[in-house]
N, C-alpha and C positions, 0 to 999 in steps of 0.2 A: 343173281349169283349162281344161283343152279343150273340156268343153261351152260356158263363158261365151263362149271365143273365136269357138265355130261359132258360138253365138245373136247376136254382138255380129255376124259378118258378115251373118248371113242377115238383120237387121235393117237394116244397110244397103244391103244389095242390094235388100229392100222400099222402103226410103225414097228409091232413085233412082229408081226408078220412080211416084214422087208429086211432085206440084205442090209448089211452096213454100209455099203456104197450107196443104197438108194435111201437106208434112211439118214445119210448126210447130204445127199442131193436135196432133198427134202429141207434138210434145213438149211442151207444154201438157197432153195427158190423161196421159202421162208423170209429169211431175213433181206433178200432181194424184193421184196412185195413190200417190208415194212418201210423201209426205204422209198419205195416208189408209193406207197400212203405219206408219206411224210412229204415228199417230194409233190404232191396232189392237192395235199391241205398248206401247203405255203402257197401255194397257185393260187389255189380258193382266197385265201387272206389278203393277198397281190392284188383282188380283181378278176382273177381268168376263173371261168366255168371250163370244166374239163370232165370229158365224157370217155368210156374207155369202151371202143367197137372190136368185139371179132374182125379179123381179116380173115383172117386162114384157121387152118384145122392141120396141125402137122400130125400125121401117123407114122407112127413106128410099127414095127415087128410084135407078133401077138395080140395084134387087136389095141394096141395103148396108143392115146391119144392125146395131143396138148391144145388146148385152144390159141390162136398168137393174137395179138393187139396191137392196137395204134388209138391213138389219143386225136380226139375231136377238140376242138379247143375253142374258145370264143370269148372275148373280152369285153368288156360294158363301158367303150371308151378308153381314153387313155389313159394311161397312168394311175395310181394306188389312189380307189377311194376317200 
């Protein structure tokens, strides 16, 4: 329980340090992830192994980077165990 605590501070101590547009992008790519976890673990339960690979590396202006993905997928047969 004490890691969540440290990661939930050191997450807002990032986010005071950002604009209000970026700390609602933030929670916008936030809730976009828990979704795509939620959307990973139905997979998983389904049957499918799903693996998430770097493609690309998009850069922006000042050095800021985003890593992009695609999904590796692979199923153990057909249909729900």
């Amino acid at each position: 329980m004490a890691a969540i605590t440290h990661v939930k501070e050191r997450a807002a101590e990032q986010a005071s340090s950002m604009s209000a547009d970026q700390q609602a992008l933030v929670r916008v790519l936030a809730n976009d992830l828990h979704r795509l976890n939620q959307s990973i673990m139905q997979a998983v339960e389904a049957g499918i192994s799903v693996e998430l690979i770097r493609s690309a590396r998009h850069h922006g202006g000042g050095g800021n980077w985003g890593d992009l993905l695609v999904p590796v997928i692979v199923t153990n047969g057909a249909g729900t165990p």
